[in-house]
MARFISE-431539 format. One record per atom (N, C-alpha, C): y negated, x negated, z; atom name. Coordinates in steps of 0.001 Angstrom, whole numbers, plus 500000, padded with zeros to 6 digits. Layout:
<pts>
north/east/up/atome
Y/X/Z/CA;
...
</pts>
This chain:
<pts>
north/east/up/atome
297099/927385/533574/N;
298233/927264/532673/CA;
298379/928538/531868/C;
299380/929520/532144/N;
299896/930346/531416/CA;
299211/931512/531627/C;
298508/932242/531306/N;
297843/933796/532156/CA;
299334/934395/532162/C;
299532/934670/530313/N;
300577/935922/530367/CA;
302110/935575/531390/C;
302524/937255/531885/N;
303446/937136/532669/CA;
304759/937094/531585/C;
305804/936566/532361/N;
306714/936742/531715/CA;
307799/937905/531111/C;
308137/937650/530269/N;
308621/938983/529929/CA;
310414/939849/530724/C;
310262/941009/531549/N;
311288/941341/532213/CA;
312345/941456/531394/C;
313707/941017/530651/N;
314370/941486/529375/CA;
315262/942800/529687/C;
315491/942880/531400/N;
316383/943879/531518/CA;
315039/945465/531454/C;
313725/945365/532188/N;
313284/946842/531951/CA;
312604/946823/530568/C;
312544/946044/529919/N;
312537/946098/528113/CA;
313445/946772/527681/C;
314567/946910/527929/N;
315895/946614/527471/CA;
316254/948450/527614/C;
315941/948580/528919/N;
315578/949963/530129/CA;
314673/950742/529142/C;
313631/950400/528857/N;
312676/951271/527838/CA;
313070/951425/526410/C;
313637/950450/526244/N;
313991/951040/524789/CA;
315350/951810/524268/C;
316015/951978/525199/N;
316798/952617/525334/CA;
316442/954158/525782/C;
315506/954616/526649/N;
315186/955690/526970/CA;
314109/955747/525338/C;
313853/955020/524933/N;
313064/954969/523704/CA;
313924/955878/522803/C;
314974/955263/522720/N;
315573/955542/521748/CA;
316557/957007/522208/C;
316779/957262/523364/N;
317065/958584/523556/CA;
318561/958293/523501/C;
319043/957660/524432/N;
320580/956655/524662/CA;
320569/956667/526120/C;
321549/957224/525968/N;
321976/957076/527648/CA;
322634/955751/528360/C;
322482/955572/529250/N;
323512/954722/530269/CA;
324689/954119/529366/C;
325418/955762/529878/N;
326805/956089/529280/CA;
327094/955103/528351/C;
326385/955662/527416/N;
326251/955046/526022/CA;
326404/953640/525697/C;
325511/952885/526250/N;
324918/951521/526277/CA;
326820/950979/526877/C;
326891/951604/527871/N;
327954/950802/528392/CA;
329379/950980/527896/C;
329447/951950/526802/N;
330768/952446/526237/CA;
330362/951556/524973/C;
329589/950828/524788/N;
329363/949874/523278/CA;
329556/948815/523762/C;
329146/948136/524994/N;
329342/946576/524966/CA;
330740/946124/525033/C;
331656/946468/525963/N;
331782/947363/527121/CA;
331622/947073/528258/C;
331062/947970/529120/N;
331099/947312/530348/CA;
330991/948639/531177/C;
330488/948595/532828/N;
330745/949596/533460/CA;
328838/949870/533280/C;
328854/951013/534224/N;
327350/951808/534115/CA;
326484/951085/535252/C;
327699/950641/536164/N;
326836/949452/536824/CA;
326345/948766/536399/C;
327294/947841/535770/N;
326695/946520/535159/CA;
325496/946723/533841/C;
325246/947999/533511/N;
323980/948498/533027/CA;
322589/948772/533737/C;
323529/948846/534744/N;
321702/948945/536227/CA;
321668/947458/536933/C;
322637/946538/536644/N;
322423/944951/536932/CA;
321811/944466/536392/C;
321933/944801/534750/N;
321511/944187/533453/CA;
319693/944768/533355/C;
319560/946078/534071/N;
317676/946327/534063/CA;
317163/945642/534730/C;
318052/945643/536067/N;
316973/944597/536976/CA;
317027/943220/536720/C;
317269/942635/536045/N;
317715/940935/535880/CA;
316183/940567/534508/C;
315846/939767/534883/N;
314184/939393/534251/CA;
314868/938605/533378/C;
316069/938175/533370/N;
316574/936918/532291/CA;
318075/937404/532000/C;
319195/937184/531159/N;
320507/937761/531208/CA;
321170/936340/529672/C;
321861/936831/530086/N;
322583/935305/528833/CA;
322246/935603/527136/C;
321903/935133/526616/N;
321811/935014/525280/CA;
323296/935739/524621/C;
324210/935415/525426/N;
325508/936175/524258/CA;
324875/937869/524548/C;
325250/938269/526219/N;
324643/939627/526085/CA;
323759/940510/525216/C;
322597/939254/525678/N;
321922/939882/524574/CA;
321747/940040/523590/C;
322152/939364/522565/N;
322529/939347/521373/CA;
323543/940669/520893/C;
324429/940900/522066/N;
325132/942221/521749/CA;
324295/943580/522241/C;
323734/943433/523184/N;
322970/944583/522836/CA;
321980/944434/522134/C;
321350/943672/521204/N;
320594/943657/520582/CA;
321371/944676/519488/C;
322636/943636/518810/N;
322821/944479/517672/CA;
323443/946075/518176/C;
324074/946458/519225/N;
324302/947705/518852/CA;
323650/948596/519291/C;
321979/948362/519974/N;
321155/949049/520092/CA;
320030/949017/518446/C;
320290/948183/517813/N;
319256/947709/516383/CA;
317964/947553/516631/C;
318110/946471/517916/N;
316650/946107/518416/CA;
316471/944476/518353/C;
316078/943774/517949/N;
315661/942320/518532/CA;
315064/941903/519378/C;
315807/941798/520806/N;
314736/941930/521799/CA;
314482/940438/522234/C;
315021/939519/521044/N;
314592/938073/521164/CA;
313343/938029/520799/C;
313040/938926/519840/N;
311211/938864/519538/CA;
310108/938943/520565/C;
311083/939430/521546/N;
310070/939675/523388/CA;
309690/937963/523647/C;
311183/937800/523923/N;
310960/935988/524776/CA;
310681/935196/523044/C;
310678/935264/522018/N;
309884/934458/520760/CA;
308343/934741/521475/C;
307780/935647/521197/N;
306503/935709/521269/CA;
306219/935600/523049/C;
306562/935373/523711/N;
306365/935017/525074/CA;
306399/933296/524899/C;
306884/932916/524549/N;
306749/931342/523871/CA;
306200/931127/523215/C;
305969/931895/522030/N;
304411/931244/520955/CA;
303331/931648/521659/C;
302998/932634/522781/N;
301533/932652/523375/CA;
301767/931692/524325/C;
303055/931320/525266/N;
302546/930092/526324/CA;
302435/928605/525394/C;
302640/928335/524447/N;
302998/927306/523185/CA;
300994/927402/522942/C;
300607/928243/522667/N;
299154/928868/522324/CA;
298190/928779/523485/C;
298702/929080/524647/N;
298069/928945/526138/CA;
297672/927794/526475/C;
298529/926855/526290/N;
299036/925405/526306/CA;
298727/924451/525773/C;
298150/924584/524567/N;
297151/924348/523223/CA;
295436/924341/523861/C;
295333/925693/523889/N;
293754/926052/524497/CA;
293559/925580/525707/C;
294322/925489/526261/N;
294100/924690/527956/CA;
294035/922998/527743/C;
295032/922586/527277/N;
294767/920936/526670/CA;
292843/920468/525667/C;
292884/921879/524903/N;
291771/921036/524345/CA;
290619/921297/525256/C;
290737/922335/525753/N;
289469/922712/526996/CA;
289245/921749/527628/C;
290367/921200/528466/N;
290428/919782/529409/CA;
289793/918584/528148/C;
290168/918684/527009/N;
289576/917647/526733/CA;
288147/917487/526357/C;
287748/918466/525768/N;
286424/918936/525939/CA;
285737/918817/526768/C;
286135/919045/528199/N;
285293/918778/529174/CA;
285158/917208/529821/C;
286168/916571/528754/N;
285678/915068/529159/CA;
284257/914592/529231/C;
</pts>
């Protein structure tokens, strides 16, 4: 089926923030939320679409382009595996 793994959104989320040279603090004085719920939000491989959408915009990242292109390669995976099988009819 799929080789590629899926994409983690919270240590994405974790890197581009140390990317960008943003603290914790920071992140959690914009959404708002506590500094916990910023070390909940790294470890979580999936998090709600509203969230993310807000830290998307007040970090000025699209980190929907992660899970877009994690879907056009399994969409692509999925493709090449169907015609292979049929090929080998």
């Amino acid at each position: 089926m799929n080789a590629q793994t899926q994409p983690h959104i919270g240590k994405i989320i974790q890197a581009k923030l140390k990317e960008q040279r943003r603290s914790v603090t920071w992140l959690a004085n914009q959404i708002p939320c506590t500094r916990d719920n910023i070390y909940k939000i790294f470890s979580k491989q999936w998090i709600s679409t509203d969230m993310l959408m807000q830290i998307s915009l007040v970090m000025d990242c699209n980190f929907f382009i992660f899970l877009s292109n994690y879907y056009q390669d399994s969409k692509q995976d999925e493709t090449l595996s169907t015609s292979a099988n049929i090929t080998q009819l």
